[in-house]
SEVONU-847696 format. One record per residue (C-alpha): residue number from 1; x, y, z. Coordinates in steps of 0.25 Angstrom, whole numbers, m for minus. Layout:
SEVONU-847696
resi=NUM&east=X&north=Y&up=Z
...
END
This chain:
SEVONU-847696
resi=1&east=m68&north=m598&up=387
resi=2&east=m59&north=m587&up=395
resi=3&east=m57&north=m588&up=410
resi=4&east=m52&north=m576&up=416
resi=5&east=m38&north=m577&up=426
resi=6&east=m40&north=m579&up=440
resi=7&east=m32&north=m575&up=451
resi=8&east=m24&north=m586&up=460
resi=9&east=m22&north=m585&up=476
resi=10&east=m12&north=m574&up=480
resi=11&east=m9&north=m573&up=494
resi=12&east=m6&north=m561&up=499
resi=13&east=m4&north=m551&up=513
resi=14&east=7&north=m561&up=519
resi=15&east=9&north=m562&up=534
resi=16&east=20&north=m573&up=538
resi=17&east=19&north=m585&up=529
resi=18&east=4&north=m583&up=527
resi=19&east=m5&north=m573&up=519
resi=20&east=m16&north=m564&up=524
resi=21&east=m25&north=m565&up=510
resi=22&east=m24&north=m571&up=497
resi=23&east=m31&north=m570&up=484
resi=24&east=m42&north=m578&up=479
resi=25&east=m39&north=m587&up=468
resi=26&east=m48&north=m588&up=456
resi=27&east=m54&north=m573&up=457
resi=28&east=m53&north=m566&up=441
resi=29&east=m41&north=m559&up=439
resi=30&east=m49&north=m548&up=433
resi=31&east=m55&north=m547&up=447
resi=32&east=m42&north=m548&up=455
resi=33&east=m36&north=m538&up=447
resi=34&east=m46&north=m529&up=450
resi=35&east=m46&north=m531&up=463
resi=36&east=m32&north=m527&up=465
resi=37&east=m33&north=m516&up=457
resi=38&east=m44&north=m509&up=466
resi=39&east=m36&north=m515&up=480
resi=40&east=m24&north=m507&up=473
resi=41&east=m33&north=m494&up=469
resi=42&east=m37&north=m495&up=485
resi=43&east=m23&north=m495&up=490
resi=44&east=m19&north=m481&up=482
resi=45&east=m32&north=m476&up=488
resi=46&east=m28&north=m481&up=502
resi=47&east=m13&north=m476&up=500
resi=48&east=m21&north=m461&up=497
resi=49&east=m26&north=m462&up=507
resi=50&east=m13&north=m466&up=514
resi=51&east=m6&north=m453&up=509
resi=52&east=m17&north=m444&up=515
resi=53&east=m18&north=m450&up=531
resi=54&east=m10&north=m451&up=542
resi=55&east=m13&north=m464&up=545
resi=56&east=m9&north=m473&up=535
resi=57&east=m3&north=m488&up=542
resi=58&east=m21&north=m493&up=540
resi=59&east=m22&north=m490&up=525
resi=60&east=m6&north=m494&up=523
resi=61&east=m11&north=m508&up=526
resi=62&east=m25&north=m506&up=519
resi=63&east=m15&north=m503&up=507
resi=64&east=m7&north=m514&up=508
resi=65&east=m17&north=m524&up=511
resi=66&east=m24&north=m520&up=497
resi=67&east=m12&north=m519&up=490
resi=68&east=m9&north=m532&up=494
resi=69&east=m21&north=m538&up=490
resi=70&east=m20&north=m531&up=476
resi=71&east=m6&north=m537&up=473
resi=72&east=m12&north=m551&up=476
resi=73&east=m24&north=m550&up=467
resi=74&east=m15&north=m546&up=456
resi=75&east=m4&north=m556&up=459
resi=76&east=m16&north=m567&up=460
resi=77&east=m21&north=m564&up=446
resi=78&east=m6&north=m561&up=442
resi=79&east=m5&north=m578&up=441
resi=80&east=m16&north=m580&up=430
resi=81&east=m12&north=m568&up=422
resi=82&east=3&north=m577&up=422
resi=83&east=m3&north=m588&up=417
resi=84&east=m11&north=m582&up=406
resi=85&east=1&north=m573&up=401
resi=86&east=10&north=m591&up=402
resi=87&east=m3&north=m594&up=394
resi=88&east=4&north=m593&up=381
resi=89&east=16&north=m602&up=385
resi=90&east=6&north=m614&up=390
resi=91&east=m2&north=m622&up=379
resi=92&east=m15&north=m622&up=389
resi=93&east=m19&north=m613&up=398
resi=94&east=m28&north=m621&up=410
resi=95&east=m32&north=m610&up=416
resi=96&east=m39&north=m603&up=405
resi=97&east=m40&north=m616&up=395
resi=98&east=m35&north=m609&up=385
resi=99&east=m24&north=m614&up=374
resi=100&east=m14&north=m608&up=371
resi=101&east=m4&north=m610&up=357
resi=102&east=10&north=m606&up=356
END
């Protein structure tokens, strides 16, 4: 039996000590990669855009906002693709319950 990798919380958009979002534990890695993916493809559109127009300070922030939000879908799915790649040091892998020989 396979399951896939799943991301784990990431807060991101930092204001003071707190955070402003934060992404969503459990969601497929697959899925959260694809995610950022488009979020980044929307920000080179959005800094196209920024090139061509005089004012810019609306989409800068719309830029950085998905920006932000891609970095954290990645860094979230970062952690189960780490403990996959440790897999192979570890005699059992709980998350997957698979065994593993040296």
């Amino acid at each position: 039996m396979t399951t896939s990798l799943v991301t784990t919380s990431h807060q991101f958009n930092q204001n003071g000590e707190g955070f402003f979002f934060a992404t969503v534990p459990g969601v497929n890695c697959t899925d959260a990669f694809n995610l950022a993916s488009a979020g980044l493809a929307a920000a080179e559109d959005l800094l196209g855009q920024l090139v061509q127009i005089d004012e810019s300070c609306h989409l800068a922030f719309a830029v950085r906002a998905l920006v932000s939000q891609s970095k954290a879908l990645i860094d979230s799915g970062v952690v189960a693709v780490e403990q996959i790649e440790d897999a192979p040091r570890n005699s059992h892998v709980p998350d997957r319950g698979a065994e593993v020989s040296a």
